[in-house]
C-alpha positions in Angstrom: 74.9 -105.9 74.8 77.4 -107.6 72.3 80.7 -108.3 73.5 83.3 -106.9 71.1 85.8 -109.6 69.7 89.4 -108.9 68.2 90.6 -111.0 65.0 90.9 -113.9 66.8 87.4 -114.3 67.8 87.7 -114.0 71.4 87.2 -110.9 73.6 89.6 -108.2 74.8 91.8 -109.3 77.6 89.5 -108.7 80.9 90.0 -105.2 82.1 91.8 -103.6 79.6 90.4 -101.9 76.2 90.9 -103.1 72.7 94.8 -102.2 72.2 96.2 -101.4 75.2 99.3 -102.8 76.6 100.0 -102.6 80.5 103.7 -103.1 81.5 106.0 -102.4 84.6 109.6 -102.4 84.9 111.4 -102.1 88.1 114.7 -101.3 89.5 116.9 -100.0 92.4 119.4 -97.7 92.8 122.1 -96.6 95.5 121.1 -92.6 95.4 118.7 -90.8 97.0 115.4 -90.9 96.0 115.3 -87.2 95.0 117.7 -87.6 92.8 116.5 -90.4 91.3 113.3 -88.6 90.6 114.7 -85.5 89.6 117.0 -86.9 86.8 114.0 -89.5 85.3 111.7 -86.5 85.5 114.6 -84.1 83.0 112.4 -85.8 80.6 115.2 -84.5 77.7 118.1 -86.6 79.6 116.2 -89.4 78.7 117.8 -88.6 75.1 120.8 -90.4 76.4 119.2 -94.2 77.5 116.4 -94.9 74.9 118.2 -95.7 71.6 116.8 -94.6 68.4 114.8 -91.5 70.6 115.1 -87.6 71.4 113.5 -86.4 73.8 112.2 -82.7 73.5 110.7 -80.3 75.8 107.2 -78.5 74.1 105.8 -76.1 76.7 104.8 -75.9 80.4 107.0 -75.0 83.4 109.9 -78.2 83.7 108.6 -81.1 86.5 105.2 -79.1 86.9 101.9 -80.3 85.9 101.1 -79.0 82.1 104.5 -79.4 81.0 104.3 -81.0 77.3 107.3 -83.1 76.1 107.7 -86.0 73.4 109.9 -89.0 72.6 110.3 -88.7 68.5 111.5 -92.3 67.8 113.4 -92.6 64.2 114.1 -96.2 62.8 115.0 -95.9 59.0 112.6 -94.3 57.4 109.6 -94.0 60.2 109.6 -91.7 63.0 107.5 -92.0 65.9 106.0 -89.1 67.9 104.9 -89.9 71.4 103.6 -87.1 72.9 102.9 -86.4 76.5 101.9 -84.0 79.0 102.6 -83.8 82.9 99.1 -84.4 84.8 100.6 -84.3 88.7 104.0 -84.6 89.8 105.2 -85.1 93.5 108.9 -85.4 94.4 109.9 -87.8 97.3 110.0 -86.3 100.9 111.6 -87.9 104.3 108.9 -90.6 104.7 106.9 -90.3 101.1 107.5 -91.8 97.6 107.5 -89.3 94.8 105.0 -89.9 91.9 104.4 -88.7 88.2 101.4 -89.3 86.1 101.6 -88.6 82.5 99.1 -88.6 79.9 100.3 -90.3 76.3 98.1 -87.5 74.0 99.5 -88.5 70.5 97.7 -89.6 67.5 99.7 -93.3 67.4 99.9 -93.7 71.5 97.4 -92.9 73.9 97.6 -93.7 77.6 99.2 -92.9 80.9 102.6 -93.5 82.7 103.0 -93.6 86.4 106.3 -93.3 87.6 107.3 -94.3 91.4 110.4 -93.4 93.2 110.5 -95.0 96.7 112.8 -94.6 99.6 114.3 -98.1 100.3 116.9 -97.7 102.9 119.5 -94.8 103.6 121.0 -93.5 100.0 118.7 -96.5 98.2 115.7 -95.9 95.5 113.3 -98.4 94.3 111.7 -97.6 90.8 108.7 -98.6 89.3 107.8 -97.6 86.1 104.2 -98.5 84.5 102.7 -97.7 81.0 98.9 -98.5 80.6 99.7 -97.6 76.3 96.1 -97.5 73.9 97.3 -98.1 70.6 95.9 -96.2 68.1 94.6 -96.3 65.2 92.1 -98.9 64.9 94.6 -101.1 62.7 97.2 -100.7 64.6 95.5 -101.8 67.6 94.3 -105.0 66.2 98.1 -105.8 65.9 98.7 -105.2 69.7 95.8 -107.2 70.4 96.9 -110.2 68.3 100.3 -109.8 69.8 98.7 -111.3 72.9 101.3 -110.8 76.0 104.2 -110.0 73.7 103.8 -106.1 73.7 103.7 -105.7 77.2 106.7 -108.2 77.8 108.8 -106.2 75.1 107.9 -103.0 76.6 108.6 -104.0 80.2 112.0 -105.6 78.9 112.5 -102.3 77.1 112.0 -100.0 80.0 114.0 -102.7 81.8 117.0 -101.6 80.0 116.4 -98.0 80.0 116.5 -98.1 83.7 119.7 -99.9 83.5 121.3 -97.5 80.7 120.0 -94.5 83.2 122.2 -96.9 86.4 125.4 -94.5 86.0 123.6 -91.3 85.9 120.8 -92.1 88.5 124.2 -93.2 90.8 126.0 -90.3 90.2 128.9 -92.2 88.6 128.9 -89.9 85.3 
């Protein structure tokens, strides 16, 4: 079987597909883990730490599987609509790290985001955030690709910062 080569001749990076950009930011916070989860997982509060992006609910019970929500991005004269839904969502317990998976199901981005909220020591939370994003369309895809790492290091500094806008709310100092 042919293996399938981008622009640049060469083949897709091992593992991943043609167009998709993996990234993980991290962080840690001095509240509770439920907290933490609960507030990242108000998926419209998010409104308030991603510039240039509202964040609307579009059906489906809040924080349960099925619940549909998109990021619509504007920047001049383009506007972005990243829709998602909830596929399983677990809050933290004593002695377990809560987890959400959600599916990326719009016609630009594709994907899933896994989002981590550990315990990590009395009133601490470690976060780890990662987007496995499949660019679409076809054109648009061939730009990740030639974009070699750059995507996924803008994306993780991106998320990066959006975990550090979220700081003051996460802590309970707002």
């Amino acid at each position: 079987m042919a293996q399938r080569r981008g622009l640049s001749g060469r083949a897709p990076r091992p593992g991943r597909r043609r167009g998709e950009v993996v990234f993980t930011a991290r962080a840690a916070f001095r509240a509770e883990p439920g907290r933490v989860f609960e507030v990242l997982t108000d998926w419209p509060r998010q409104s308030a730490w991603v510039p240039a992006t509202v964040v609307q609910r579009r059906g489906g019970a809040p924080g349960r599987p099925g619940e549909r929500f998109a990021g619509v991005s504007r920047l001049g004269p383009f506007v972005l609509d990243d829709e998602m839904v909830v596929v399983s969502s677990t809050p933290p317990a004593p002695g377990r790290e809560g987890r959400v998976r959600v599916r990326k199901v719009g016609a630009v981005l594709g994907g899933v985001v896994d989002l981590v909220v550990r315990p990590d020591g009395p009133g601490r939370a470690r976060v780890e955030w990662t987007e496995r994003i499949l660019v679409r369309p076809r054109a648009l895809a061939l730009l990740a690709d030639l974009g070699g790492p750059v995507p996924a290091l803008l994306g993780r500094a991106a998320f990066g910062a959006v975990l550090r806008a979220a700081r003051p709310e996460l802590e309970g100092r707002r």
